[in-house]
C-alpha positions in Angstrom: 10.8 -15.4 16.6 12.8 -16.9 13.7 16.5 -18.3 14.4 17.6 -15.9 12.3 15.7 -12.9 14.1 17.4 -14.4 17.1 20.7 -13.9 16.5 21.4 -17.0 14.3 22.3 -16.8 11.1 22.1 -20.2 8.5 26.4 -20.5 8.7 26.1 -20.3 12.9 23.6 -23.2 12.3 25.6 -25.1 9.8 28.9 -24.5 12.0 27.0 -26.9 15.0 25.6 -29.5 11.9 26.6 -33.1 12.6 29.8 -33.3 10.8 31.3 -37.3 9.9 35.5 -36.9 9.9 37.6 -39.3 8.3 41.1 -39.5 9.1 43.6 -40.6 6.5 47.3 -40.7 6.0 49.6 -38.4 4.3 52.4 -40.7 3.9 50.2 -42.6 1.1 50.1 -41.3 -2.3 47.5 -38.9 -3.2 45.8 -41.5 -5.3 45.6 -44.4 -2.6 44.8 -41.8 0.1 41.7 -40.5 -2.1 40.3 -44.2 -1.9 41.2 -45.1 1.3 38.8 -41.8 2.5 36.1 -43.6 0.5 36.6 -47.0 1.6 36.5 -45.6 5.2 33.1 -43.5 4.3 31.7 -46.9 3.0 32.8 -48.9 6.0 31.0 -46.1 8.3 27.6 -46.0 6.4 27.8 -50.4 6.6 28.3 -49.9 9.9 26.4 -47.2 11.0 23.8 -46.0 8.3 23.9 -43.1 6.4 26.6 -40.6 7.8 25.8 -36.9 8.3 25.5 -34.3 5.8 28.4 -32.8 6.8 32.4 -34.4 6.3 35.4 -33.5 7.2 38.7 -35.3 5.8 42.0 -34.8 8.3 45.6 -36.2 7.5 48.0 -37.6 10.2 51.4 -38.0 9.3 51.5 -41.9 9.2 49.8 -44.9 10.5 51.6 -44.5 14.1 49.7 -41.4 14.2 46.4 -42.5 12.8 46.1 -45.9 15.1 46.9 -43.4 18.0 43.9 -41.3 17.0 42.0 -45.1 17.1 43.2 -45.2 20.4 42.1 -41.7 21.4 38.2 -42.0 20.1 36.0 -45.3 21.3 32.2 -45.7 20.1 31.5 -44.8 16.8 34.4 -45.4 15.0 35.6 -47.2 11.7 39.2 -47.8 11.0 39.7 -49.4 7.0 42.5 -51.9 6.6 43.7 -52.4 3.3 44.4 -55.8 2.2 46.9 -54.5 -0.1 48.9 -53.2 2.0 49.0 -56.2 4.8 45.8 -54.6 6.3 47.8 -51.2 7.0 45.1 -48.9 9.2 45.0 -46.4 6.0 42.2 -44.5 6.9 40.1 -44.0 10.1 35.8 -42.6 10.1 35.0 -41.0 13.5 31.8 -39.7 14.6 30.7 -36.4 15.3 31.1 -36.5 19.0 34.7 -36.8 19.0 35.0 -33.4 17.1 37.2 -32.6 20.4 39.8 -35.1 20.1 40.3 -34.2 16.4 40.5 -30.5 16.3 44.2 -30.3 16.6 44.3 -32.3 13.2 45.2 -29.9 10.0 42.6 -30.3 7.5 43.7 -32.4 4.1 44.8 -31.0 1.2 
């Protein structure tokens, strides 16, 4: 029996893919936050190989709230310090397992 024949549809399958989420702080401007998302992508794939298909970009308010969610998450997670900004924790790239400890996070926009 096919997945879909099951009961699963291709969206229930991609709502369970691997998703990479990456953190980032809304007191930046738009600009700066835009490349601090892809510095923290880089730093993950350096670090871990290719991330998964799937990303998901969050916003904290500032970086009191983004180093708590560093302090919330342990394993596989990058946090990107930009030199020009006194290495500032500006944007944070956190594994798929800790989907949990995220979900209250609003999505960025």
């Amino acid at each position: 029996m096919t997945p879909e024949a099951a009961g699963s549809t291709p969206a229930s399958r991609a709502a369970r893919a691997p998703r990479l989420f990456v953190v980032a702080r809304r007191d930046l401007p738009v600009g700066l936050r835009t490349a601090q998302v892809g510095h923290a992508i880089a730093e993950w794939v350096l670090a871990h190989g290719a991330p998964p298909d799937n990303l998901v970009v969050l916003v904290v308010p500032d970086r009191a709230a983004l180093e708590a969610v560093v302090a919330r998450v342990s394993g596989r997670v990058v946090a990107f310090r930009e030199p020009d900004l006194d290495d500032e924790v500006t944007a944070v790239a956190v594994g798929p397992e800790h989907w949990r400890a995220l979900s209250s996070l609003p999505l960025l926009r």
